[in-house]
C-alpha positions as CSV (number, residue, x, y, z in Angstrom):
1,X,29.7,-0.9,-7.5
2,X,27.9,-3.1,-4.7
3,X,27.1,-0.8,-2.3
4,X,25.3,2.5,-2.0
5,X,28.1,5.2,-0.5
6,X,25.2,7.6,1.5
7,X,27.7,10.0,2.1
8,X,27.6,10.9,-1.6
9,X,24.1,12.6,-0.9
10,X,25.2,15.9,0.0
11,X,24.1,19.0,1.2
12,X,23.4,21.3,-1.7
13,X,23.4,18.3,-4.7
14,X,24.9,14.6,-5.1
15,X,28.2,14.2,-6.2
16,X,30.9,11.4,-6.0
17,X,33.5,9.1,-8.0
18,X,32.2,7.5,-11.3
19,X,32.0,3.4,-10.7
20,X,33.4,4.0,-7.1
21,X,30.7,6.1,-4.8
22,X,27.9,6.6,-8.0
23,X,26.7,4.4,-11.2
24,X,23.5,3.7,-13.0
25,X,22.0,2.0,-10.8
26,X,21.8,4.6,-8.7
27,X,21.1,7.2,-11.0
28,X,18.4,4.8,-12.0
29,X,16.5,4.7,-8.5
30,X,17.2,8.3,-8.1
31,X,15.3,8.7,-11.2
32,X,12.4,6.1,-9.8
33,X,12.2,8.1,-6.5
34,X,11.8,11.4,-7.9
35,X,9.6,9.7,-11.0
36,X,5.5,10.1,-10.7
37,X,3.0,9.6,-13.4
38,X,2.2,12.6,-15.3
39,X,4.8,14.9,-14.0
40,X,6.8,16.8,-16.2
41,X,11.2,16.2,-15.9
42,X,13.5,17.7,-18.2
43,X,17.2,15.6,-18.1
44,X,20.3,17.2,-19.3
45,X,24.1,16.1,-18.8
46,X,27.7,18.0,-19.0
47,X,30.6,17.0,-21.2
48,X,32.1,14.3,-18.5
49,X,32.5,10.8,-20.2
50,X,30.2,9.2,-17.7
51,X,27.4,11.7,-17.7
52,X,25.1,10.4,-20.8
53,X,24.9,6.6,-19.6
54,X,24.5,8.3,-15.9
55,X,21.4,10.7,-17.6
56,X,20.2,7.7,-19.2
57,X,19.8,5.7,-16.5
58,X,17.8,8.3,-14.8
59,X,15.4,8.5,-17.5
60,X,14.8,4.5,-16.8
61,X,14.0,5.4,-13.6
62,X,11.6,7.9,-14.7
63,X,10.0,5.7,-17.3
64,X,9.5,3.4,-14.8
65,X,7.4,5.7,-13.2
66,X,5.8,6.6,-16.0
67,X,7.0,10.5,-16.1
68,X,7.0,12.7,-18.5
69,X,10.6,13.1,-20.2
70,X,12.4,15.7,-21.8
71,X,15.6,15.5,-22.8
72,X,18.1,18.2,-23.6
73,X,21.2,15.9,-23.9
74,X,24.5,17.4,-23.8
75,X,24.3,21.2,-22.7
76,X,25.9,23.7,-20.2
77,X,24.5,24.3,-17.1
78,X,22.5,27.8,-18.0
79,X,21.1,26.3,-21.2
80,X,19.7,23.4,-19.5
81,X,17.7,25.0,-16.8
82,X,16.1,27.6,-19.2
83,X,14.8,24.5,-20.6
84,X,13.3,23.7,-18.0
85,X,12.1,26.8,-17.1
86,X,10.8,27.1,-20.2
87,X,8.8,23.9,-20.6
88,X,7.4,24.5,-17.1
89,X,8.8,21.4,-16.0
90,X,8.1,19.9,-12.0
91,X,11.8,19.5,-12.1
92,X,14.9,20.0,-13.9
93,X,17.8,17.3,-13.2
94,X,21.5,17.7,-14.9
95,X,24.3,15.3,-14.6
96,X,27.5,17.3,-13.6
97,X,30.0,16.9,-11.4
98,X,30.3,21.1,-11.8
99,X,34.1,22.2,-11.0
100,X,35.4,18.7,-9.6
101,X,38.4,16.4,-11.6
102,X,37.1,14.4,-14.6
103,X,36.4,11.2,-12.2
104,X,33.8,12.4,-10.2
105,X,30.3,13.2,-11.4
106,X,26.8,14.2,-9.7
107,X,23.4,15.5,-10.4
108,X,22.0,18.8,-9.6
109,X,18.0,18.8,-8.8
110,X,16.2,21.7,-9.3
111,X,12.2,23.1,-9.9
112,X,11.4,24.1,-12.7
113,X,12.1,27.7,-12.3
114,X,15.1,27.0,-11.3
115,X,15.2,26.9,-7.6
116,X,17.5,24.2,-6.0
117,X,16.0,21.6,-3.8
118,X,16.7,21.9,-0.3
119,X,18.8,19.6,1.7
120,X,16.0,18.0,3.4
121,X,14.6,16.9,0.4
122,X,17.9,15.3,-0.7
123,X,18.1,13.4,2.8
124,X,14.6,12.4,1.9
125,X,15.6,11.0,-2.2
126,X,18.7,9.0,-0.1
127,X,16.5,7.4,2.5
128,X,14.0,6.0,-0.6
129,X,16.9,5.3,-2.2
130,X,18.6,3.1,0.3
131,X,15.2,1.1,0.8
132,X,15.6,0.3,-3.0
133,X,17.4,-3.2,-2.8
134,X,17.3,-3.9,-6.9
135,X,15.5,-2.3,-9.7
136,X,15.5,-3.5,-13.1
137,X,15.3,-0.9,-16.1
138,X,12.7,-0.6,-18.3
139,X,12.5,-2.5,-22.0
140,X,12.2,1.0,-23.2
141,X,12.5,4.8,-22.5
142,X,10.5,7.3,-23.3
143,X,11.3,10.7,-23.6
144,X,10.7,13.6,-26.2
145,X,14.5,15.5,-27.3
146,X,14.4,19.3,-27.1
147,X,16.7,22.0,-28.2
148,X,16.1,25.3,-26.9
149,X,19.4,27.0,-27.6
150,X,18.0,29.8,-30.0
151,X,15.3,30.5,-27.7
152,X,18.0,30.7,-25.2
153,X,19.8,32.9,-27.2
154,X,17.5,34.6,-28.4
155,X,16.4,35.6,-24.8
156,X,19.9,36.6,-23.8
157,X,19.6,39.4,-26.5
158,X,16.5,40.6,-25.4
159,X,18.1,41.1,-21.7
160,X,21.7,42.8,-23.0
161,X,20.2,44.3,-26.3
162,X,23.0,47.5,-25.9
163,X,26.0,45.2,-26.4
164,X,25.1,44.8,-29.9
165,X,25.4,48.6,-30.5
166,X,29.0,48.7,-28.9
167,X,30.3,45.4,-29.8
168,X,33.3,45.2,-27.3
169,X,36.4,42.6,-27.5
170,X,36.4,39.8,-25.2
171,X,39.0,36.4,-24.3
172,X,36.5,33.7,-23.4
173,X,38.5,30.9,-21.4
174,X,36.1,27.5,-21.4
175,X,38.4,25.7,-20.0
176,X,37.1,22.1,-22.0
177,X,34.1,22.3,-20.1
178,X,30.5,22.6,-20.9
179,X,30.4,26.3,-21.6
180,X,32.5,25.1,-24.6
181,X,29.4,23.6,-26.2
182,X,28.0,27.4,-26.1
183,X,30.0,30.8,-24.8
184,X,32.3,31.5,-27.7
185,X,28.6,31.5,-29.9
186,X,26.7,34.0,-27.3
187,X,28.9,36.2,-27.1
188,X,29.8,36.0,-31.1
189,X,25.8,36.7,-31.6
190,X,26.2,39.9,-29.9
191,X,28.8,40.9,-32.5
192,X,31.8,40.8,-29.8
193,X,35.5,40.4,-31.0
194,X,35.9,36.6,-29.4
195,X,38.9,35.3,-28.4
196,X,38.5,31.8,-27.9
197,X,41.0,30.1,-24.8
198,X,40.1,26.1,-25.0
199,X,36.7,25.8,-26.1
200,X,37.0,22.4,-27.5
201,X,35.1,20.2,-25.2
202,X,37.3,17.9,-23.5
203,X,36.1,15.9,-20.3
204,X,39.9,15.5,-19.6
205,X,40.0,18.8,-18.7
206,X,43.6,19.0,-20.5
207,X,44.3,22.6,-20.4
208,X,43.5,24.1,-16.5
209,X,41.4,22.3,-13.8
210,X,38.0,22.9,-14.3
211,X,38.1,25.1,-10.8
212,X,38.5,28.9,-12.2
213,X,41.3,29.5,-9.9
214,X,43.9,32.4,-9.9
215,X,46.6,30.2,-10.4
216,X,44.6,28.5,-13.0
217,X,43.3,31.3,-15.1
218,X,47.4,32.4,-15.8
219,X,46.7,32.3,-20.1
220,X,43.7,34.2,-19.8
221,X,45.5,37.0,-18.0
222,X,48.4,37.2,-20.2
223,X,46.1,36.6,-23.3
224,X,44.1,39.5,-22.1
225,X,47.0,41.7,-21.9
226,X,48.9,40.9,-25.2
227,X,45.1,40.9,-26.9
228,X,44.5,44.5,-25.5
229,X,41.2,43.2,-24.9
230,X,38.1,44.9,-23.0
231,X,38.0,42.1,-20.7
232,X,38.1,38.1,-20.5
233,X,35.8,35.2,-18.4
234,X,36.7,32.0,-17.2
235,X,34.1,29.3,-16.9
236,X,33.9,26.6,-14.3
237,X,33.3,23.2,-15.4
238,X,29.4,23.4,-15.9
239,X,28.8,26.5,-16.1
240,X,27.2,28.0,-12.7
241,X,30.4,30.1,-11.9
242,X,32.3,32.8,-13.8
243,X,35.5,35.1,-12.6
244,X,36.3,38.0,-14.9
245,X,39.9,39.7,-15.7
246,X,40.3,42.9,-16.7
247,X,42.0,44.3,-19.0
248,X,45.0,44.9,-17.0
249,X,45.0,41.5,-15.9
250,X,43.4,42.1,-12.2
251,X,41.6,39.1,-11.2
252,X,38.2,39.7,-10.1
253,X,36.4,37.0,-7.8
254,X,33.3,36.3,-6.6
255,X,33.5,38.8,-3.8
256,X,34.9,41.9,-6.3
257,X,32.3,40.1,-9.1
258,X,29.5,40.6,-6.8
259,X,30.7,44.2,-4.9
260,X,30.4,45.4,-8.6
261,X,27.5,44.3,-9.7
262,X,26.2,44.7,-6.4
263,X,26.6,48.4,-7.1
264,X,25.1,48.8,-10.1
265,X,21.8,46.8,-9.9
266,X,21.3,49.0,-6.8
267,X,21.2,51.9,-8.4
268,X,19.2,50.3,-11.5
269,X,16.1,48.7,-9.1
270,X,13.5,50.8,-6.7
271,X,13.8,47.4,-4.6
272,X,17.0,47.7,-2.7
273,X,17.1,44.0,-0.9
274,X,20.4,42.1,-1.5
275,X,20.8,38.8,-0.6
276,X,24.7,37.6,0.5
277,X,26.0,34.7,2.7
278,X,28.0,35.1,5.7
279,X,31.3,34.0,3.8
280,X,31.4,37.2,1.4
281,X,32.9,40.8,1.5
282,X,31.6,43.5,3.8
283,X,31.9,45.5,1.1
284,X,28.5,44.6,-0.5
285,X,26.7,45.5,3.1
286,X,28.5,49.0,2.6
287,X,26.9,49.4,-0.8
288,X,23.8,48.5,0.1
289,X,23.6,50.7,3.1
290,X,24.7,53.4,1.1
291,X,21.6,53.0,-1.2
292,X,19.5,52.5,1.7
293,X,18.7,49.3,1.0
294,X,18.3,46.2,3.1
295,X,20.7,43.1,3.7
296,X,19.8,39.7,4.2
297,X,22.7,37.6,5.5
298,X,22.6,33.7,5.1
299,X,24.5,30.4,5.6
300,X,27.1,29.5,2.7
301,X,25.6,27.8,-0.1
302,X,24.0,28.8,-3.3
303,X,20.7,27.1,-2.6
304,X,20.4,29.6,0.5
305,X,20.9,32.4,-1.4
306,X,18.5,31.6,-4.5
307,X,15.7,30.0,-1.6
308,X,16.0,33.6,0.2
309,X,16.1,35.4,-3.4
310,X,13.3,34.4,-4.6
311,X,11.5,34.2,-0.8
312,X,12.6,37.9,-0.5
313,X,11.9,38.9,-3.9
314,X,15.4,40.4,-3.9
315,X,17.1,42.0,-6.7
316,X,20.6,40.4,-6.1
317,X,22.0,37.2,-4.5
318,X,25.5,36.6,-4.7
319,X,28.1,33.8,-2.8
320,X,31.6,34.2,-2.3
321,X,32.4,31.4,-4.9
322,X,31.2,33.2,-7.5
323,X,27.7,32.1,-7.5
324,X,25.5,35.0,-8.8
325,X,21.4,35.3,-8.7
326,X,20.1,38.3,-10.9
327,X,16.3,37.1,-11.2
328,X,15.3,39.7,-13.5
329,X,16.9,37.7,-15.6
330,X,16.7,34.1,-14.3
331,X,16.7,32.6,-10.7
332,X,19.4,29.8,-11.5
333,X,23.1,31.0,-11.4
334,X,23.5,31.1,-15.0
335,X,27.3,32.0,-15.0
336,X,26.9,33.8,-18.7
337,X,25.0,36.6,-17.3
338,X,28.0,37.4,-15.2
339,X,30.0,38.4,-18.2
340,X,27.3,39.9,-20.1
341,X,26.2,42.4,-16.9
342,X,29.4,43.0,-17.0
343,X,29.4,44.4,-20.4
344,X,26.7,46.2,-20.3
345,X,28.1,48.0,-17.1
346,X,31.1,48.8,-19.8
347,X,29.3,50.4,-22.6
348,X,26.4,52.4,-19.8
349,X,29.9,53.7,-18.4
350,X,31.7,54.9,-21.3
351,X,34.5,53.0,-19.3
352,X,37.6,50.9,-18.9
353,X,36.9,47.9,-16.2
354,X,40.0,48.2,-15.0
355,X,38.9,52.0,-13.8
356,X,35.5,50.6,-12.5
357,X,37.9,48.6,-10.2
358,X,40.5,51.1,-9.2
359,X,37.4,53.4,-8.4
360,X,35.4,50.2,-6.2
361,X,37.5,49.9,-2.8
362,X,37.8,46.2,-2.3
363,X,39.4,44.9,1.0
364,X,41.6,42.3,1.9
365,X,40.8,38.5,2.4
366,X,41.9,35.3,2.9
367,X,40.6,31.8,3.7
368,X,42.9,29.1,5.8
369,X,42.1,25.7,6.4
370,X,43.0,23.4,9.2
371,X,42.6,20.0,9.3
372,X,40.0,18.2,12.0
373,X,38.3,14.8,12.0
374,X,34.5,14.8,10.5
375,X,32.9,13.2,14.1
376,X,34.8,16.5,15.9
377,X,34.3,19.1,13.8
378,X,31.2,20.4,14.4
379,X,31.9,20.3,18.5
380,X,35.1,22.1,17.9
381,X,32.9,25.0,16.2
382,X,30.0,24.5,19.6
383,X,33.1,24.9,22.0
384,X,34.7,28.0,19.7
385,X,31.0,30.0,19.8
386,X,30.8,29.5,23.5
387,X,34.6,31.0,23.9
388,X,33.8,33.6,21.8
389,X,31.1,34.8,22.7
390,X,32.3,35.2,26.0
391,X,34.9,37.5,24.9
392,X,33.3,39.5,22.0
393,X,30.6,41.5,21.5
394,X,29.1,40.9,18.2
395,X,29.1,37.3,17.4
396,X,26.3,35.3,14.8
397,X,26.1,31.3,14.8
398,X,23.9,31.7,11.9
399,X,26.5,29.2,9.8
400,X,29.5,28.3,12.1
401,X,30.8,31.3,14.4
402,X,31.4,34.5,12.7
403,X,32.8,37.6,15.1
404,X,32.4,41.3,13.3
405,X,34.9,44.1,14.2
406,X,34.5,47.6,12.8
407,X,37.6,46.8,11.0
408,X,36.8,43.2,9.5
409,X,35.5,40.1,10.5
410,X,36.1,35.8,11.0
411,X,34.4,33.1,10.3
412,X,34.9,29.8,11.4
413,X,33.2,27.2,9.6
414,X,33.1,23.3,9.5
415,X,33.2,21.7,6.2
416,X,30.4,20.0,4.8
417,X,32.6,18.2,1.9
418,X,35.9,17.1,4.0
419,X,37.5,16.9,7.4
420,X,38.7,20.2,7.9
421,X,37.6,23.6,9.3
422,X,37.7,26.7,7.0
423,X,38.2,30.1,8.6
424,X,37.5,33.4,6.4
425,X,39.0,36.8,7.0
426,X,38.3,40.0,5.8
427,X,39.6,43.5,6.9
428,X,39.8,47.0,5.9
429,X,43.7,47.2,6.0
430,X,46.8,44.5,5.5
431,X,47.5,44.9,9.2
432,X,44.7,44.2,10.4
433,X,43.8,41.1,8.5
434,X,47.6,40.1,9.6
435,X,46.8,40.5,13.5
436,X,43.3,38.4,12.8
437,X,45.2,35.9,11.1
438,X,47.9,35.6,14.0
439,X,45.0,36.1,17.2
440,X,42.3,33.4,15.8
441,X,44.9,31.0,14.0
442,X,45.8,30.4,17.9
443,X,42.3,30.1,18.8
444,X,41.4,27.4,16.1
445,X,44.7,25.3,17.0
446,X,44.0,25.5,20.6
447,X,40.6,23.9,19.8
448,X,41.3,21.2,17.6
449,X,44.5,19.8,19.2
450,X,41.9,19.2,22.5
């Protein structure tokens, strides 16, 4: 690889195709722009075949700098930026590509308590990094190893110490990917029945895509079922999403993930703020109105919602992807807590999941996608806010153009990662989310075909 590919600094993190868009020499002045004498990095990498010469590579550029090292080698996502956290590092860095196909890989940048970097600052690392023309590596690297999972663990059992008194049985689907390394023993230390779905680690990603999908997740529903088990998880690739199934088989995802837990931490915290962005389910606005509680809306992305959490001091923070904040316990979106609230939700309750979810009223969604070059997208979505906001009365342009009914609601949103424009619905009934489809399908076309 010649060239630098800018385009692979992105808004949330920096991700592209191994030896195509990214190398080491990349990774290397990305570690000498973010290096500085006497600061305090901890460097940790998922289970993609590229990610340990990429993590190296950064920790050349950090020597370079002379920086302070630490490095937790091959972990999942969670485990690496407790780490962190718990070294009280300037900033955590992890190699991962997170749910994308085994030939891309990236590298999320966070403080060291866990908070993402904002996308400013990544415009900032790729404009020192494109002044870079060659850097050399070091004779040597320094950096001190760590392994922190049994004061990981150990910490996880201090937040969920009831599910060791009602051990409940659990499928755990890995998928090959870095949760692999981990999952099957947390939830073994709290004395659950595991079920184990491929949790060898396997950068191949031989048995399902390492996206949690529903299509994707079809042997952890049936395994559930002929298991009679209490419920099952699927892990994304890194680690920093989870769905659940119950134990009918219902698939839960991030927007029935987050209206439950939603409803329980409100009525387990005096502070009732709730963070959500504009993508998920009105359902968690209902459930935090009913609690009296206050909503703060905010533009897709997980680093918006963990920026506001923490900014907020809310109690929640959840994104229709899956990502989930519970900062009592940690600020990053550790995707283990999601199973482990879960069950403790289970054994407070005294009851089946699959009641908890015939008893929480979800409503219907659904996302489409239509296609629309990169240079027009975002003046497709200009000319679709000034239309509708002409013709209806509640519209926000807070990310894209989103128009709320009493029924329901659409979205309409450019894409920040391909040339398309994503539009959300959600409405109370099947009708109704049938006559939005039909109504701003039309509106969409009109405006792209000009």
């Amino acid at each position: 690889m010649q060239k630098i590919n800018p385009q692979v600094f992105r808004a949330y993190d920096i991700r592209g195709i191994y030896k195509k868009d990214i190398d080491e020499n990349l990774f290397r002045k990305i570690g000498f722009v973010l290096g500085k004498k006497g600061k305090k990095f901890l460097v940790g990498y998922d289970i993609r075949e590229s990610s340990e010469s990429l993590a190296l590579a950064l920790i050349e550029g950090l020597t370079l700098k002379n920086s302070k090292v630490y490095f937790a080698g091959k972990v999942p996502f969670g485990l690496c930026f407790f780490s962190g956290s718990f070294l009280k590092v300037s900033k955590t860095l992890f190699v991962t590509a997170s749910h994308l196909p085994p030939e891309w890989n990236g590298l999320k940048i966070n403080f060291g308590d866990g908070e993402p970097i904002s996308s400013k600052e990544i415009q900032k690392i790729k404009n020192e990094v494109l002044k870079i023309k060659k850097i050399n590596p070091p004779k040597k690297i320094f950096f001190a190893k760590v392994d922190l999972e049994k004061e990981y663990i150990e910490t996880l059992s201090k937040f969920f110490p009831e599910l060791k008194k009602k051990p409940l049985k659990a499928v755990v689907d890995c998928g090959n990917g870095s949760l692999s390394l981990l999952a099957p023993k947390i939830f073994k230390s709290f004395d659950f029945k595991v079920i184990e779905l491929f949790s060898e680690p396997d950068p191949s990603f031989p048995n399902r895509p390492s996206e949690p999908t529903f299509e994707a997740t079809k042997a952890l529903r049936e395994k559930i079922k002929r298991e009679k088990a209490d419920f099952g998880v699927a892990f994304d690739g890194d680690g920093d999403r989870a769905v659940i199934v119950d134990d009918k088989g219902n698939y839960l995802s991030g927007n029935e993930i987050g209206t439950i837990l939603a409803k329980e931490i409100l009525k387990e915290e005096k502070n009732k703020k709730v963070v959500k962005t504009v993508a998920t389910t009105m359902r968690i606005d209902e459930e935090v109105k009913k609690e009296k509680g206050k909503l703060i809306e905010v533009p897709v992305g997980h680093t918006f919602v963990i920026k506001t959490v923490k900014k907020e001091k809310a109690i929640f923070g959840i994104e229709e992807s899956g990502h989930a904040v519970m900062p009592n316990y940690f600020l990053f979106d550790d995707a283990i807590l999601v199973p482990l609230k879960i069950a403790q939700i289970l054994i407070k309750k005294r009851k089946k999941l699959s009641e908890i979810v015939e008893k929480t009223k979800f409503y219907f969604t659904e996302t489409l996608s239509f296609l629309c070059p990169d240079e027009k997208k975002f003046n497709v979505i200009k000319k679709l806010a000034k239309i509708l906001k002409r013709k209806y009365k509640k519209v926000s342009t807070l990310d894209g153009v989103k128009i709320y009914f009493d029924f329901g609601w659409v979205l309409f949103r450019a894409s920040n990662t391909s040339p398309k424009i994503k539009v959300y619905f959600e409405a109370k009934t099947k009708e109704k989310l049938e006559s939005l489809k039909e109504i701003f399908s039309k509106e969409i076309e009109k405006c792209t075909k000009q």
